[in-house]
C-alpha positions in Angstrom: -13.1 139.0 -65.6 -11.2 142.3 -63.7 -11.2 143.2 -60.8 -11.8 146.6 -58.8 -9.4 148.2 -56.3 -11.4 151.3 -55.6 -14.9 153.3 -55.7 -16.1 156.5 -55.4 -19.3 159.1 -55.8 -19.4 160.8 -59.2 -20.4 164.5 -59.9 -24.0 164.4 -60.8 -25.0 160.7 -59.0 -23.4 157.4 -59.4 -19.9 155.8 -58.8 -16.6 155.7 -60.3 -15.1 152.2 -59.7 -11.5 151.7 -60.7 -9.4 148.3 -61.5 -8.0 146.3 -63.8 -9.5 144.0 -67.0 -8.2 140.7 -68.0 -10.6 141.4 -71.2 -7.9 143.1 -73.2 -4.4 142.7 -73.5 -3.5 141.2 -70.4 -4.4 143.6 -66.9 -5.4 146.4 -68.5 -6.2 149.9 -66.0 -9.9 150.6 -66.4 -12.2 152.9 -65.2 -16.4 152.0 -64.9 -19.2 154.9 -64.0 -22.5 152.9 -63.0 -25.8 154.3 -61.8 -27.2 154.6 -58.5 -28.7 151.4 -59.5 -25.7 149.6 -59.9 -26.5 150.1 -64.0 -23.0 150.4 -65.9 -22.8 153.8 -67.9 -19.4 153.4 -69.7 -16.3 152.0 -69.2 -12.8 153.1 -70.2 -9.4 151.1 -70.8 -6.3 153.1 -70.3 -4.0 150.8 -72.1 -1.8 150.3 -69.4 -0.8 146.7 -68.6 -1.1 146.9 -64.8 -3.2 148.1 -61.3 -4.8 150.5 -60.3 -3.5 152.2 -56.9 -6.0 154.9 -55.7 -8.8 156.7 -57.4 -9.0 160.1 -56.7 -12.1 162.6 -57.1 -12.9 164.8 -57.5 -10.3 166.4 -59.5 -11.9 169.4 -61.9 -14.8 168.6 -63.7 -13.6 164.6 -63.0 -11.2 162.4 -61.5 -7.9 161.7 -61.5 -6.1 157.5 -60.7 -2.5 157.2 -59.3 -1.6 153.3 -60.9 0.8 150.7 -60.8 2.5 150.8 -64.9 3.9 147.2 -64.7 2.2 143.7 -63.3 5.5 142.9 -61.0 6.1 145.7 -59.5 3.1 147.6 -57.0 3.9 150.7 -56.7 1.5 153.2 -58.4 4.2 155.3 -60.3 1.7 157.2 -62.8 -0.8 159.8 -61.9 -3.4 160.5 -64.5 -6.3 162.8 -64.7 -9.7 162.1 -66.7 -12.8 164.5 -67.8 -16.1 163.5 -66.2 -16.4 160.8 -69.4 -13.4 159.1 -68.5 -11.1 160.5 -71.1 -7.7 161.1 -70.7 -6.9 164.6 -69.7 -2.9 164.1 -68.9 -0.9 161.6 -67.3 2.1 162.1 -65.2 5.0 160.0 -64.3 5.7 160.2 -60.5 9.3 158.9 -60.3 10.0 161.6 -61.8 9.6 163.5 -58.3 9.4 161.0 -55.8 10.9 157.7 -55.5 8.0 155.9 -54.0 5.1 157.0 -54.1 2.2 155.5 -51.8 -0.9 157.7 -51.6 -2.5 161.0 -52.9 -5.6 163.1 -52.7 -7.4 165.6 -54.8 -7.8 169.1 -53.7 -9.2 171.9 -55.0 -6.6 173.3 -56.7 -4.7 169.7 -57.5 -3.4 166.9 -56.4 -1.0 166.5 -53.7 0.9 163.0 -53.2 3.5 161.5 -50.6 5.8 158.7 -50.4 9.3 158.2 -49.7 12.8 159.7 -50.6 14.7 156.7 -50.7 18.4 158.4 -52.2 19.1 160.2 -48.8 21.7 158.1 -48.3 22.1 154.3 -47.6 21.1 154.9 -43.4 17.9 156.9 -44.3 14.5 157.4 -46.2 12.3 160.8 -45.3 9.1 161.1 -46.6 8.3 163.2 -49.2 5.5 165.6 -50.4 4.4 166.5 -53.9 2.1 169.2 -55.1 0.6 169.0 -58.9 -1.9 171.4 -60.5 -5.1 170.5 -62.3 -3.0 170.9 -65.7 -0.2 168.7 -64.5 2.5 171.2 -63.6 4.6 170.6 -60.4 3.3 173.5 -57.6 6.2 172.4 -54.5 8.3 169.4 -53.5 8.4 168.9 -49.9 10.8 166.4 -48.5 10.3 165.5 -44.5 12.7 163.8 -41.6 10.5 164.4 -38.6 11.9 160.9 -36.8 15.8 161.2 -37.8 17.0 158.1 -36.1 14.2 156.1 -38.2 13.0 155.8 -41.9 9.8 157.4 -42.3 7.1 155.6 -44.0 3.7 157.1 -44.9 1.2 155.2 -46.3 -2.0 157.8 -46.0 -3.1 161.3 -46.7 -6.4 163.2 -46.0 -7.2 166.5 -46.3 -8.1 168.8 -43.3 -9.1 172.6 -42.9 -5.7 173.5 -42.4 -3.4 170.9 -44.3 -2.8 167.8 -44.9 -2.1 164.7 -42.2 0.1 162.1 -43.1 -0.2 158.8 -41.5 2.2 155.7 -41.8 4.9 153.7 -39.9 8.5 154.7 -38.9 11.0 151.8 -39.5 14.3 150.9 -38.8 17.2 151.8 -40.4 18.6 147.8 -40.8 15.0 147.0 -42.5 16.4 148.1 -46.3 14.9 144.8 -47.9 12.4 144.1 -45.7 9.6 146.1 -43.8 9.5 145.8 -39.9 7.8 148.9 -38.9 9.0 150.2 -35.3 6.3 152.9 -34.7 2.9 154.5 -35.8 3.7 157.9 -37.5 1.6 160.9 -37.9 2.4 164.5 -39.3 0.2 167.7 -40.2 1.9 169.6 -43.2 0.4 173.0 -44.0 -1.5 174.0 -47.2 2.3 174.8 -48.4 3.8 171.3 -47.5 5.3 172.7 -44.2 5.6 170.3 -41.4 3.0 171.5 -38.9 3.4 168.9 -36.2 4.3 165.5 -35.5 3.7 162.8 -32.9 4.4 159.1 -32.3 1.8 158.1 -30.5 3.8 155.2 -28.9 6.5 156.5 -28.0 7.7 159.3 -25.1 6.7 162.7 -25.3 9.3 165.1 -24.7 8.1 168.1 -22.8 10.3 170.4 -23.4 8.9 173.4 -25.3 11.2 174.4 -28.8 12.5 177.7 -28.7 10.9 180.2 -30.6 12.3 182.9 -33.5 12.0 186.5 -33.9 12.9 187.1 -37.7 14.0 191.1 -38.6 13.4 192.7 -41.1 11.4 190.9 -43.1 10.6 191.8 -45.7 14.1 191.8 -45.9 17.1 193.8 -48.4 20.5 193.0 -47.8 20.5 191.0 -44.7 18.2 188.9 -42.2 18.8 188.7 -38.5 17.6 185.2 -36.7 17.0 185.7 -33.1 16.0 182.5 -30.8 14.4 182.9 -27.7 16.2 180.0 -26.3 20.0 181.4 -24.8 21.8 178.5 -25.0 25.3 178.3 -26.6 24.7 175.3 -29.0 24.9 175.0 -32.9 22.7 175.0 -35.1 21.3 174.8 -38.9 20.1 177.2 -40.7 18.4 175.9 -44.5 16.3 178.5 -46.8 14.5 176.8 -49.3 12.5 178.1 -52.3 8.6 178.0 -53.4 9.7 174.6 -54.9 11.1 173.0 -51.4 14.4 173.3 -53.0 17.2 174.4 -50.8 19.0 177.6 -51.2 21.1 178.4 -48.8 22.4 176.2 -45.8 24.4 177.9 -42.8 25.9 176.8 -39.6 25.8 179.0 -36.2 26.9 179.1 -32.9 24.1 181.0 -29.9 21.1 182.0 -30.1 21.7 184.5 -32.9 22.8 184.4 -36.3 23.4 187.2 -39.3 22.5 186.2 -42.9 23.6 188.2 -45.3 21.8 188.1 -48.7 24.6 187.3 -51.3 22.9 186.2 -54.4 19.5 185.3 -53.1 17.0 186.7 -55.8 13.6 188.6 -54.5 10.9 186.1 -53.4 9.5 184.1 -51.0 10.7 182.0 -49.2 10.9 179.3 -46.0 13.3 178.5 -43.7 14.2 176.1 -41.2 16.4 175.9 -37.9 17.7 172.6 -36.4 20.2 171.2 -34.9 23.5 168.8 -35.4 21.0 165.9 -34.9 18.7 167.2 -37.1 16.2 168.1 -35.0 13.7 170.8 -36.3 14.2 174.0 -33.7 12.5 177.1 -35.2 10.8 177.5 -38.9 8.8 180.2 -40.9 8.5 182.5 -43.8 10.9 184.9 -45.1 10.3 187.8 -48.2 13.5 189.4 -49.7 12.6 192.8 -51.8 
């Protein structure tokens, strides 16, 4: 009487399939290994009244589920990983980080899920990035506006040799109760949760090729010079962010060159990002201060 949302291979032969149970006390997360024959091994309840989003594996020595935590409302909020039995290694609640979450994957190293930002302001949502470990324990918080005129929307994310891509839907910015998506979206994000790339494949390419930036000294002491290779006189942006994704410095320039001076920046890596009054991305990269 349940019913499954998602299936996958299992370490060692067989299947994980994930759902819900109407069994127990009411829908009721579950988790079933069967055989290659299609015999069930075990099953496991979770004692959650609600659905199961997206099983994930493999995670560890087992698997991990990103699911729903209420019957009303569909969003999977809780990530949760489990030991190659089915038992319950940690859980994690996702709001926590990310407003909406709507997809993940297992890596090596942990889990990585996206969704949206939706608290940008009332005329925006970016998408946003998470990184957890296999013990739980947030790695980096990425947050993304690749198409500033639009909400971005992913719904997608699979792994690739060099990052991660990011699929979805752009919407527009009038659509705040209900969906009308404009565009197709697709990003690449690094092994870091830098945005690599972007494209709508839809839409007009522009062919203009982004300046680049020359970045000295880095490593860095007392003070960082940014040098673009484009001349013209315009402002720009210039955001440092932390290990975390969290910003730490935010500074406005006129030209091709700017000065920062250190201030109270401690030592460590970190990124940094150049972009215009409109908000779009010019220059980015990687900065040590020593």
């Amino acid at each position: 009487g349940g019913r499954a949302f998602d299936v996958t291979s299992a370490p060692g032969g067989g299947y994980y399939i994930a759902g819900s149970s109407i069994e127990t006390n009411g829908r009721t997360a579950m988790v079933s290994k069967i055989s290659e024959t299609g015999e069930v091994l075990w099953t496991q309840y979770y004692g959650k009244a609600s659905f199961t989003g997206k099983l994930l594996q493999p995670l560890g020595d087992g698997f991990g589920l990103m699911l729903t935590n209420t019957t009303t409302d569909f969003i999977p909020k809780e990530l949760m990983r489990m030991d190659a039995n089915g038992a319950l290694i940690w859980e994690k609640d996702l709001i926590d980080h990310i407003d909406r979450p709507t997809s993940a994957i297992a890596t090596d190293d942990g889990v990585v899920v996206t969704g949206l930002d939706e608290l940008v302001s009332t005329d925006n949502k970016v998408a946003k990035v998470v990184k957890y470990d296999l013990n739980g324990d947030l790695v980096w918080v990425k947050t993304h506006d690749p198409y500033p005129d639009y909400f971005e929307h992913p719904t997608d994310i699979i792994s690739t040799t060099s990052g991660f891509v990011i699929a979805g839907f752009t919407e527009l910015a009038d659509t705040v109760i209900y969906v009308y998506p404009e565009d197709l979206m697709l990003f690449l994000i690094d092994q870091d949760g830098e945005l690599d790339s972007l494209e709508t494949p839809n839409a007009v390419t522009e062919t203009n090729t982004p300046p680049s930036v020359i970045v000295y000294p880095n490593p860095a002491s007392d003070f960082v010079m940014f040098q673009l290779s484009d001349n013209r006189n315009e402002e720009y942006e210039l955001l440092i962010f932390n290990t975390l994704g969290q910003a730490c410095a935010a500074r406005r320039f006129s030209g091709p060159g700017f000065r920062l001076d250190r201030n109270a920046l401690p030592n460590g890596l970190y990124s940094f990002e150049i972009r215009s009054l409109k908000n779009e991305l010019i220059a980015k990269g990687k900065l040590i201060l020593e």
